[in-house]
C-alpha positions as CSV (number, residue, x, y, z in Angstrom):
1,X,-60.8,-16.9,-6.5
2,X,-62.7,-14.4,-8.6
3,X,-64.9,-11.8,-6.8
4,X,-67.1,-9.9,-8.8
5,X,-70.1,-7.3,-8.4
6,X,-73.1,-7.6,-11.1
7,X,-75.1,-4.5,-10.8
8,X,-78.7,-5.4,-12.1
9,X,-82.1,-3.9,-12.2
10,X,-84.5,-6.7,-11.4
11,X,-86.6,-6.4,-14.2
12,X,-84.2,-6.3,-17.4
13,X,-84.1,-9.3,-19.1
14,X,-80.2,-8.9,-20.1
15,X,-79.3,-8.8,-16.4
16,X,-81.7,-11.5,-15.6
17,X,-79.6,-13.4,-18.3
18,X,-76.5,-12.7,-16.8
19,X,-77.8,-13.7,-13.1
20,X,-79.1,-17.0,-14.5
21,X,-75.4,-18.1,-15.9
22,X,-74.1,-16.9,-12.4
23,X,-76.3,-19.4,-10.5
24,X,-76.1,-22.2,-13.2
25,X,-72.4,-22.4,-13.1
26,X,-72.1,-22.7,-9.8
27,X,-70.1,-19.1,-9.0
28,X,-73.0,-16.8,-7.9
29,X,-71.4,-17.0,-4.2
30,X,-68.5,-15.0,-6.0
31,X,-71.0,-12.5,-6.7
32,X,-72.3,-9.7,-5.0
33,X,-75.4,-8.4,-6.9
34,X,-76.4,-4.7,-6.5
35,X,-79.6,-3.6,-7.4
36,X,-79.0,-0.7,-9.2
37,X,-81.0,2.5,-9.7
38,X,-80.6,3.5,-13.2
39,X,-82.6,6.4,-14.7
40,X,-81.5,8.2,-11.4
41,X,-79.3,10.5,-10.1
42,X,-78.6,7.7,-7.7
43,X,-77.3,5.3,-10.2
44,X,-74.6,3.4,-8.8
45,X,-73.1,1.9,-11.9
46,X,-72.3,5.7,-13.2
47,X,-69.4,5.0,-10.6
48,X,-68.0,2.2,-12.7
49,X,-69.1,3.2,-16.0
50,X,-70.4,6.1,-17.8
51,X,-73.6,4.1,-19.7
52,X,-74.9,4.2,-16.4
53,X,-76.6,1.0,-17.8
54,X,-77.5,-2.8,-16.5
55,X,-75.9,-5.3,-16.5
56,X,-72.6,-4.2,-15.4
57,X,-70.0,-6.6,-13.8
58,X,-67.0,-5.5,-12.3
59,X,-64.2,-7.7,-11.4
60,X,-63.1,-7.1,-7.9
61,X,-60.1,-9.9,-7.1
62,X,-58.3,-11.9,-9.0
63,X,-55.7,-11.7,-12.4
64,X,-58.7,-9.1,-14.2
65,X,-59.0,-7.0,-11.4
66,X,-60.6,-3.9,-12.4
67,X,-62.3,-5.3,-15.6
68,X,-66.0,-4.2,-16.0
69,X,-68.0,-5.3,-18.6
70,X,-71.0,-3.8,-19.6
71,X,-72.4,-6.1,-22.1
72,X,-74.8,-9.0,-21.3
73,X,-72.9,-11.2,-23.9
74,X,-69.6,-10.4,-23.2
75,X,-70.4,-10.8,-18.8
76,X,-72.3,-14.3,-19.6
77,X,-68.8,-15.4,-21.7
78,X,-67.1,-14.3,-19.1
79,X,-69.0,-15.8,-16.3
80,X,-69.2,-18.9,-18.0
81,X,-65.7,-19.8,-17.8
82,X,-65.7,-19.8,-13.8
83,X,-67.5,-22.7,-11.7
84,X,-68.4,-26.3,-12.2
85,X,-72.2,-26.1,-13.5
86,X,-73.4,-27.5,-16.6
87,X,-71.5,-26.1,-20.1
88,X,-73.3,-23.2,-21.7
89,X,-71.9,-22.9,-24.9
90,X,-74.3,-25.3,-26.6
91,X,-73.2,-28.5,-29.0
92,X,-72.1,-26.3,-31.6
93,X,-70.6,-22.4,-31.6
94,X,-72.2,-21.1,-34.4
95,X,-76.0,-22.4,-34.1
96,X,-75.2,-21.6,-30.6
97,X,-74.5,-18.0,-31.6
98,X,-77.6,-17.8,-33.9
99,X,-79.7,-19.0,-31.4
100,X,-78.5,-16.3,-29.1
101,X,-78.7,-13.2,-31.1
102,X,-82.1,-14.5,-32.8
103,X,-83.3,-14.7,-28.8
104,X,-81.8,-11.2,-28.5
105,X,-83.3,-9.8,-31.3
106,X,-86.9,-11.4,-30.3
107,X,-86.3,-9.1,-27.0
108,X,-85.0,-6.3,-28.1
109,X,-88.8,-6.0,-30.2
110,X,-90.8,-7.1,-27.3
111,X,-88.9,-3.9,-25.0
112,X,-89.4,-1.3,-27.6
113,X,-92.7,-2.5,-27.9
114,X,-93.5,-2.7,-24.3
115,X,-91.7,0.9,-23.8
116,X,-93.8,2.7,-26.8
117,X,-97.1,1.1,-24.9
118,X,-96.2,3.2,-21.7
119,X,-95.9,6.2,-23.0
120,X,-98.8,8.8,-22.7
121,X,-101.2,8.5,-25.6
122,X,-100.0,11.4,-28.1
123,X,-96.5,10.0,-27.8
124,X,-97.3,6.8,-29.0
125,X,-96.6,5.3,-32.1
126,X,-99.6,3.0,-33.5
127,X,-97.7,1.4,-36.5
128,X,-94.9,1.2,-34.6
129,X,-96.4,-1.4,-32.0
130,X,-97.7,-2.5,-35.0
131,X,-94.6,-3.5,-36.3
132,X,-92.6,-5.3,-33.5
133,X,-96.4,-6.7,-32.4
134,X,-96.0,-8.9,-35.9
135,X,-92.1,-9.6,-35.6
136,X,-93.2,-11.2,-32.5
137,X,-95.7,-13.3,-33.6
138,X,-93.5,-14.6,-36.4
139,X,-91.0,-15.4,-33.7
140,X,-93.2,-16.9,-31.7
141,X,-94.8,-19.4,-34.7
142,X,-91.4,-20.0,-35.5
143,X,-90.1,-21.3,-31.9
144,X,-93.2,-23.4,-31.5
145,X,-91.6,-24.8,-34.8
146,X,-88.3,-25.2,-33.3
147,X,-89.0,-26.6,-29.8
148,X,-87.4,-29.7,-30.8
149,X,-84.6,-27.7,-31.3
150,X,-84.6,-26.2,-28.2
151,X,-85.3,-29.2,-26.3
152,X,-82.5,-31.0,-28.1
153,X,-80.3,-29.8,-25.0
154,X,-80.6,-29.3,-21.6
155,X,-79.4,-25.7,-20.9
156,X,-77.4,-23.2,-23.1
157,X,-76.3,-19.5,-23.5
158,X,-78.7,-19.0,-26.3
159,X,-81.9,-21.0,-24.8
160,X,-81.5,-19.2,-21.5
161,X,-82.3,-16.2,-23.4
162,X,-85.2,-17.2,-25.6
163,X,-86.8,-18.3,-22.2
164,X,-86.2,-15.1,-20.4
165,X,-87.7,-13.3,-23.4
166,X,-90.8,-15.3,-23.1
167,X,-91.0,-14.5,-19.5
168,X,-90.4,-10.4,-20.6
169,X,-92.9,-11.1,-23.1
170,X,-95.7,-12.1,-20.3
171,X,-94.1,-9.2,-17.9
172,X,-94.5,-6.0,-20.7
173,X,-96.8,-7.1,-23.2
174,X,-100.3,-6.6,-21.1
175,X,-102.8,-8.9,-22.0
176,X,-101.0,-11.0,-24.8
177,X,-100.6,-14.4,-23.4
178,X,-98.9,-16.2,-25.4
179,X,-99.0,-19.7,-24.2
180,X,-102.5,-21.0,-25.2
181,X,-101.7,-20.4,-29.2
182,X,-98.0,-22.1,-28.9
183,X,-98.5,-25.4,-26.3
184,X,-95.2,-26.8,-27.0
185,X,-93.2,-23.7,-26.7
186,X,-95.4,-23.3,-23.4
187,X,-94.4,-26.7,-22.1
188,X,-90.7,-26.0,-23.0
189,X,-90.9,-22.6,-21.1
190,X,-91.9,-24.0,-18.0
191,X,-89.4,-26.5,-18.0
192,X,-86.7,-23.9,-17.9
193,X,-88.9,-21.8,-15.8
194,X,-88.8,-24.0,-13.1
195,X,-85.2,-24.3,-13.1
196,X,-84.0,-23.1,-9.8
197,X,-81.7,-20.2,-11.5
198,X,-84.9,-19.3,-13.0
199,X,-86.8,-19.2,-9.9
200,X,-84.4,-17.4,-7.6
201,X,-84.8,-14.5,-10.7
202,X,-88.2,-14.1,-11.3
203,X,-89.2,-10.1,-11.8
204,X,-92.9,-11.5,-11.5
């Protein structure tokens, strides 16, 4: 049997990803999750790897003892091929894989966003915001569009994602609710919000 460590913060989305896969495939009593505290002196995942950054997953027991991996694609692959839970890899590996780095890319705009917004006023960039504010309201017109598409399966790799970026979305992007303009995207978030794996993750 595998035993692993997932070092996590419990507000990045990526880690919150990786959690998610633990539960839903049944192998999160394998894990032992460590809060990290990155940004710090303290940071314990500077003791594993030098990108002091979350998520990291180190491989304790097992044939890939000593493995870390350090990137939230790479530790949900990895996780995904322990436990008896529900297939993540989608119908299809390529749509699968599209689905996944659009869903990235729709978070990776809604962080930098929500970063540039917390910085002191002079340090701000206005058409910056600006920018990734528009990028995600395309993204978010377009997956109202495509909630057929999402609902077309129960669970997968790349739809965990897009609902943990509409969760981040609500978490760092202060008084932009999102749900009222897109109903059916709303409906399909909640779904997979009140997944238990979901649940037990919440940063709210």
């Amino acid at each position: 049997m595998h035993q692993m460590t997932l070092y996590h913060t419990p507000t990045s989305p990526f880690a919150r990803k990786a959690r998610i896969v633990a539960r839903e495939r049944g192998v999160i009593d394998d894990v032992t999750e460590i809060h990290a505290q990155i940004r710090t002196p303290q940071n314990e995942v500077l003791a594993i790897s030098a990108t002091g950054k979350v998520p990291a997953l180190t491989v304790d027991e097992g044939p890939d003892k000593g493995l870390v991996l350090v990137e939230s694609a790479m530790i949900c692959e990895y996780l995904s091929q322990f436990g008896n839970g529900p297939s993540l890899a989608g119908s299809a590996p390529w749509p699968e894989k599209a689905l996944d780095g659009y869903a990235h890319a729709f978070l990776d705009s809604i962080a930098w966003r929500g970063r540039d917004s917390r910085r002191p006023d002079g340090e701000r960039s206005p058409s910056f915001m600006a920018l990734e504010a528009e990028r995600q309201a395309r993204c978010l017109a377009d997956l109202e569009r495509r909630v057929d598409e999402l609902a077309a399966a129960e669970i997968s790799l790349g739809r965990i994602l897009v609902a943990v970026a509409l969760d981040f979305h609500l978490l760092r992007i202060a008084g932009e609710d999102w749900r009222p303009a897109h109903p059916r995207l709303a409906d399909w978030h909640a779904r997979m919000a009140a997944r238990p794996s979901f649940v037990a993750t919440t940063p709210f």
